[in-house]
N, C-alpha and C positions, 0 to 999 in steps of 0.2 A: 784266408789272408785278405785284409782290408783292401782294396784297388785302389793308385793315388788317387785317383780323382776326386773317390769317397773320402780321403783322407785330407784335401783339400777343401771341400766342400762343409767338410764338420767344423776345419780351422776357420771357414767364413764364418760359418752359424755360432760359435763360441765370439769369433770377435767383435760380431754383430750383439751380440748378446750382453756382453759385456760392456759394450758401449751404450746402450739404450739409454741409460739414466742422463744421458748426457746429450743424446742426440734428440730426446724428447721434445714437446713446444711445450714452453711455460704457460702456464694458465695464466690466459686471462681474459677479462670481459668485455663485450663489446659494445656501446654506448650510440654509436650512429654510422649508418652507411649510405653516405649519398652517392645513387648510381645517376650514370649520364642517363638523360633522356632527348625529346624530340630540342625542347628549348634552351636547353645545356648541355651540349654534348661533350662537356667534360665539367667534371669539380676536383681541383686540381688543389695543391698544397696550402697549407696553412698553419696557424699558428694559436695556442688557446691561451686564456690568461685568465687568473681566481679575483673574483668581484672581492670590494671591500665588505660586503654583506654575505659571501661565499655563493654568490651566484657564479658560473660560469661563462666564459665568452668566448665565442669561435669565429674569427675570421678568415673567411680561404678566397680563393678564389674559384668564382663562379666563369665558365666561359659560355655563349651565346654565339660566336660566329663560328665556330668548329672546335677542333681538336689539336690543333696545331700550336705551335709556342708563342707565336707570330696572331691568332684569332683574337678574336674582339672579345675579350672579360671585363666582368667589374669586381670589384671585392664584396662578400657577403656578408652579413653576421648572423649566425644564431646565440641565442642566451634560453639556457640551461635551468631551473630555478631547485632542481632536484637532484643535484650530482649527476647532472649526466643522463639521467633515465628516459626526458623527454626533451625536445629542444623545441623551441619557437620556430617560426617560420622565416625566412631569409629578409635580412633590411640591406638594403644595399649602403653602404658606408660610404665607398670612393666607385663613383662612376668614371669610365672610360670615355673622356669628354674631346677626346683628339690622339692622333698617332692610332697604333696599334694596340695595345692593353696597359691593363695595370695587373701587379701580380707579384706575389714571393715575398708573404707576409711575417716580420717580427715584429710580437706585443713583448714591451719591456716593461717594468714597476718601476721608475726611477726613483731616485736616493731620494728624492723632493716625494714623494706618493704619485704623483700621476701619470698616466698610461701613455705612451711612446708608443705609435703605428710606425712603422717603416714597409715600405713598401717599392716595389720598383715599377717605373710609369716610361714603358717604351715607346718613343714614339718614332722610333726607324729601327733598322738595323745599325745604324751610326749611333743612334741617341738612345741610349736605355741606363738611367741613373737612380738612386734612392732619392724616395723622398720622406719626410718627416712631419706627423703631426701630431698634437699630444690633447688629449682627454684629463679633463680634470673635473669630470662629473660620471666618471667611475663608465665610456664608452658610452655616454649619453647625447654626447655633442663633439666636435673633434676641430683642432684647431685651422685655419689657411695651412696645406701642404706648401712645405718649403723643400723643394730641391738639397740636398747633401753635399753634391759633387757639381760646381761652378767654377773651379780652375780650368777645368779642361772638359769639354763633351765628348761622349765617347761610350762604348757600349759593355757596361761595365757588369757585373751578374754578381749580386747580392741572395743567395741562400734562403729559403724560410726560417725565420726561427734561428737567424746566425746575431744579431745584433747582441752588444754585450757592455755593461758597463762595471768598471771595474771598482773594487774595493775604497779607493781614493775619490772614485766619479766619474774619471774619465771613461768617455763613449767610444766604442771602436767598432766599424763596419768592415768583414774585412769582403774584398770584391776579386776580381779576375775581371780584367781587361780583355776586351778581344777586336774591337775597331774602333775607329774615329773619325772624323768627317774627311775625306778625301783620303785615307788611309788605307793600307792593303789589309784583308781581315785577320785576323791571327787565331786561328782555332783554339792554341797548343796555350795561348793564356799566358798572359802575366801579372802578377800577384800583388797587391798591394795592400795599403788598410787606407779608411780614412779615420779622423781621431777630432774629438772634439772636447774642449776642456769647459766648457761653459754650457753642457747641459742642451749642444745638439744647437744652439744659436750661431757657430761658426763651426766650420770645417777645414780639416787641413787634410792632404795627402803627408803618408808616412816617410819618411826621409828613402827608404828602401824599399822598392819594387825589383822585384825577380820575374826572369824564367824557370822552367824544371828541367832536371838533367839526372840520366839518371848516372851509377858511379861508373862504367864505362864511358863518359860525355856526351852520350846520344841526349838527343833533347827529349823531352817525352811533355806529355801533356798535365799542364797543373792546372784545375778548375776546383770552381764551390768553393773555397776555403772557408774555415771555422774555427773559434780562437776560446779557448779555456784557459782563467787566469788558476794558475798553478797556487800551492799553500805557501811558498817561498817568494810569492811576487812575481814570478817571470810568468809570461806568456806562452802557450803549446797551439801553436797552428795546426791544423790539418788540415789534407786537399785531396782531393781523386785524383787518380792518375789512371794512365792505359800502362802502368807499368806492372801490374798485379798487386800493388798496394796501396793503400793510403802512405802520403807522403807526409813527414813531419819536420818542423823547424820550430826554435824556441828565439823568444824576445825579451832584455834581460831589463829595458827602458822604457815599458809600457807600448810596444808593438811601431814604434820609431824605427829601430833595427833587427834582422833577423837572423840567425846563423840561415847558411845551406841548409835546404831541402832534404832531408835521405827518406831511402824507405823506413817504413814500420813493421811491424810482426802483425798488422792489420792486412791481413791480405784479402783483396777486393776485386772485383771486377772495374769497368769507370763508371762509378755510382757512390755520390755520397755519402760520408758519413756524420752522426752526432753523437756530440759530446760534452757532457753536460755531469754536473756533480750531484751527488745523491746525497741531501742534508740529512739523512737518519745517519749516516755509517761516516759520511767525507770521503767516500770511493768516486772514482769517477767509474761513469757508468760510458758507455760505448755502443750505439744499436747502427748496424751496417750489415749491409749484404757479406755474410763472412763465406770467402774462396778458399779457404786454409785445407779443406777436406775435411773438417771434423762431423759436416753434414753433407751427403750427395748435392749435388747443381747441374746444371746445363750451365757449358761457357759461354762466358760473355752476358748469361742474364742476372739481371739483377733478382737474386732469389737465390736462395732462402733470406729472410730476413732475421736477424741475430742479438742477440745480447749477451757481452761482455763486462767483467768489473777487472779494474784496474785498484790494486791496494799501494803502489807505489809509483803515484800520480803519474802514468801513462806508460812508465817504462818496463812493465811486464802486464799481460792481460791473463785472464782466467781463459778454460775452455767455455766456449758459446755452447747456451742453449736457443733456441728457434723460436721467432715468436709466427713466423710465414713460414709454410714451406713447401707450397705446392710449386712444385715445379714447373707449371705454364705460368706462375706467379709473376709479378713487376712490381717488386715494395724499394719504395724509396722516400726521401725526401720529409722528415721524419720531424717533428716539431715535439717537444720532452715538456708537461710544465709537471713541478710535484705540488699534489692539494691534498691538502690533510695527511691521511694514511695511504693515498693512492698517487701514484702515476700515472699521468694521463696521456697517451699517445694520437696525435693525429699526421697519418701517410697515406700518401698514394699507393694505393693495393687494386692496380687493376690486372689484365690478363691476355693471351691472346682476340676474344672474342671483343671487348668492349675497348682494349685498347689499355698500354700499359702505364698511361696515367690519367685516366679518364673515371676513376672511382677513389671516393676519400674516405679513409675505416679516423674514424672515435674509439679507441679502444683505452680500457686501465685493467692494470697490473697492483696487485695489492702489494703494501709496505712489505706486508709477511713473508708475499711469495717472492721477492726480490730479496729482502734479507735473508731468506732461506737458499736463496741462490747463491747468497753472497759465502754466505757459512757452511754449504758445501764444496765448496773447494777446498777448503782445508783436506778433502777426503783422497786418496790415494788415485792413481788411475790404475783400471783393471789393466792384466796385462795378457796376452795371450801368447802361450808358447813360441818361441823362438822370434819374435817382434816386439822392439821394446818401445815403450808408451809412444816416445818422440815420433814414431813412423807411424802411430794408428792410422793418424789424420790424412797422410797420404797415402794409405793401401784403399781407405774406404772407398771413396769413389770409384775409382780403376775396378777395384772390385764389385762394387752395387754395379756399374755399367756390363761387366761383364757377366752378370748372372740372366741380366734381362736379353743376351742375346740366344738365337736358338744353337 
């Protein structure tokens, strides 16, 4: 007669087994890794953008006085002449000429052809704003940086890779406030955009700025926000939370107004996420540290790192497949551009040893193998005796943990 235990342990291996195709990492290839060394001991987030001549550009940031958020960077570029395969050596673009750093790079293509740097230039923990310069010699030369936000100083946290301008032109940054001069600091963040209708020469704050709360009315923490303009014209925010998920709200007036904050079915750590549209299929695409259980984690770390599709612009997602997933892992901060037949990814992937954002991966993902992702969902989920699909996601972990013990 079989012993539970045996009989327990076979139902692991069946449900493990079953899940594999799903719990897999997507292939894909890796293009550049820059580790910290003696003279930069960290290379921290960035953002890449396709030449008019289909060279590549990568601007991140480089740091030189530590590892810290607060250490002295400048922003770097390499250019690419080969898809990626070899990169030039670092130009410095925007030096760190006072305050504390510059850092948290989006390259945009504006509606006009020329290249939009945003960047954020802190020079206190009071004063940390975007600023603005634009390239019209394809990253060859770069315009006087213009400050963003001049209503009010204040320490505002602009995203890698979050700037967006919409359908019609309008430019939207959206930010999280957290101090201001003579003001008490505010961790937990308050939300806002700013919006420019002329092409980034003037700026306005959104008529609506929020707190987070979550639906019992505890307040909880909203940071990073990120905005995808919907096929319908409306706007979908998203923001980290310490509530277990990314939090969502939609704007129905080009990002002037917002309903309430609620959760997602993104469930997360406070790390996070992007989202960005996929021009082969019109899915939107989603890469975040996914906590759902569909893949083992350590709490609270930002790891595994993930990809989802969304075929009903945001309001249902697919099961993730892994693009990180080593579990001493740190992926975050994730900059999307699509070129040609590729996706090109550039994030922070460091680790406990060098530090959890102290290494930048270059990595693409082929059209094929993302559309193949896309078109097996259509596929059923395995199911395993007496556990029906909806609960895989939360047996796996509880159970990977409990196998590693003695």
């Amino acid at each position: 007669m079989m012993r539970a235990g045996t009989i327990c342990l076979t139902a692991v291996v069946l449900m493990l087994s079953g899940l594999s195709t799903f719990a897999e990492e997507i292939r894909k290839e890796s293009l550049l890794v820059l580790e910290p060394g003696k003279e930069n001991p960290r290379n921290s987030e960035g953002d890449i953008i396709e030449l008019k001549d289909g060279r590549l550009c990568l601007i991140y940031t480089r740091f030189t006085g530590g590892a810290g958020d607060h250490a002295t960077a400048d922003l770097a570029m390499r250019i690419s002449e080969n898809d990626g395969k070899s990169w030039s050596d670092d130009k410095i673009v925007i030096r760190c000429t006072g305050g504390l750093n510059v850092m948290s790079i989006s390259l945009l293509r504006l509606a006009g052809g020329e290249i939009a740097l945003f960047y954020l230039r802190k020079m206190s923990t009071e004063d940390c704003r975007p600023m603005m310069c634009v390239s019209s010699d394809e990253a060859q030369t770069w315009s006087e940086p213009a400050v963003c936000i001049s209503d009010e100083v204040g320490y505002y946290v602009l995203n890698n890779d979050r700037a967006v301008q919409l359908r019609r032109g309008r430019l939207i940054l959206p930010v999280a406030w957290h101090q201001g001069p003579g003001k008490e600091r505010d961790t937990a963040g308050v939300i806002m955009c700013y919006l420019s209708d002329d092409n980034g020469k003037s700026w306005r704050r959104s008529k609506d700025s929020f707190k987070g709360y979550a639906p019992d009315g505890r307040r909880i923490i909203v940071q990073e926000p990120g905005v995808i303009e919907l096929k319908d014209g409306r706007l979908m925010m998203f923001m980290r939370t310490n509530a277990g998920s990314q939090y969502i709200c939609f704007s129905e007036d080009g990002g002037e107004t917002w309903s309430k904050a609620r959760p997602s079915s993104l469930a997360s750590p406070l790390s996070p996420a992007s989202i960005e549209r996929i021009p082969w299929t019109g899915d939107l695409l989603c890469i975040w540290n996914d906590h759902s259980g569909v893949h083992p984690y350590p709490e609270g770390r930002r790891t595994p790192l993930c990809l989802a599709i969304s075929r009903d612009e945001g309001a249902t997602w697919s099961r993730s497949r892994a693009l990180e997933s080593n579990p001493d892992g740190w992926y975050c901060y994730t900059a999307m551009t699509f070129v040609k037949d590729r996706l090109l990814l550039a994030y922070c992937a460091g680790d406990k040893q060098i530090g959890g954002l102290n290494r930048l991966k270059v990595a693409a993902i082929s059209k094929d193998s993302l559309i193949s992702h896309v078109d097996s969902q259509e596929k059923t989920i395995p199911r395993v005796a007496g556990v029906s699909p909806a609960r895989h996601a939360g047996i796996l972990p509880a159970v990977a943990i409990r196998l590693k013990k003695p």
